[in-house]
N, C-alpha and C positions, 0 to 999 in steps of 0.2 A: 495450653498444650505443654505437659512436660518432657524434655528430651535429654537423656545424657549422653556426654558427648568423650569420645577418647581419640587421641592422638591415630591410632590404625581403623576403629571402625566405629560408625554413628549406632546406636540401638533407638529405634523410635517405639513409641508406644504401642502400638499396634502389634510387639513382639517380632519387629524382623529387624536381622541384622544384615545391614549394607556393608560389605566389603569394602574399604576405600583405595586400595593396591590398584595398577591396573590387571586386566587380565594376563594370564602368564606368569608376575611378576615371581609368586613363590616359585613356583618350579623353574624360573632360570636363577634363582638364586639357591635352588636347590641344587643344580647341575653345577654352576660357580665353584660351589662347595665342595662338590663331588670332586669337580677338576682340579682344587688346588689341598685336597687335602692327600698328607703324604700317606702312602702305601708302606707295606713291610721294606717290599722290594728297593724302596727307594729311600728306606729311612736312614739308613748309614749315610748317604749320598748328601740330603739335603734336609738333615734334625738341627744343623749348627748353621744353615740359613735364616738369617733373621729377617730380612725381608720375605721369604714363603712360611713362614712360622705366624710373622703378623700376617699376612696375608689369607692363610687359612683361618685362624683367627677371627676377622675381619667377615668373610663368608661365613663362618659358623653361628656368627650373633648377629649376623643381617640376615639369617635366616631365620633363625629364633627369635628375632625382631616381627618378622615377616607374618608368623605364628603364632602371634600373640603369645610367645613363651615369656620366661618369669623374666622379666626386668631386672632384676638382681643379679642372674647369668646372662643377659644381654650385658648388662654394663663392666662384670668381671671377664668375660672374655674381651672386650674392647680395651677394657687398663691391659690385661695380659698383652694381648695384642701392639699395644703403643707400647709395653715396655722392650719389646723383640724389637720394634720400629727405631725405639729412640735408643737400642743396641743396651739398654739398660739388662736385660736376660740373654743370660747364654746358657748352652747346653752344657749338662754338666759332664756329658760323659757317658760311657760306660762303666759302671762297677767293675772293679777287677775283684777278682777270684783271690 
C-alpha cells in the first residue's frame, strides 16, 4: 500500500483526502484574521503598530497555512511578520505631495 503523506493532509490511495485540522479550525482562523486585520478607518490609528502589523501578519499566513496556500507566502508573510515583531520595519509614512 502506497501512501503520500504531507504536513496539513494524508491523500490515501483510494483517492480521498483527509483533512487533518480539527473541525472549525479554518474558519476561526479565518475570523482571527478578519478581527485583527486593519480597516481604512483605523489605518492612520494603528499602520505604525508593530505589534498589530505582526499580528495580522501572523493571522494572514496561518490562514494560508490552513489552506493549503503556497508555502512560499506562508513563509514571506511570517519573516514580514517577525520583522514588525522584532521592530525591525517601520511605517514609512505618508508620501507628502
Amino acid at each position: 500500500m502506497r501512501c503520500s503523506f504531507r504536513l496539513e493532509r494524508v491523500r490515501v490511495d483510494i483517492g480521498v483526502t483527509v483533512n487533518l485540522w480539527p473541525d472549525g479550525a479554518v474558519e476561526q482562523a479565518k475570523a482571527l484574521h478578519q478581527s485583527l486585520t486593519i480597516g481604512d478607518r483605523e489605518w492612520h490609528k494603528l499602520k505604525s503598530n508593530a505589534d498589530r502589523r505582526g499580528a495580522e501578519l501572523l493571522a494572514a499566513a496561518l490562514t494560508q497555512l490552513l489552506q493549503d496556500g503556497e508555502k512560499r507566502d506562508v513563509e514571506a508573510m511570517t519573516e514580514q511578520a517577525l520583522g514588525w515583531i522584532r521592530r525591525e520595519l517601520k511605517d514609512p509614512g505618508c508620501p507628502h505631495r
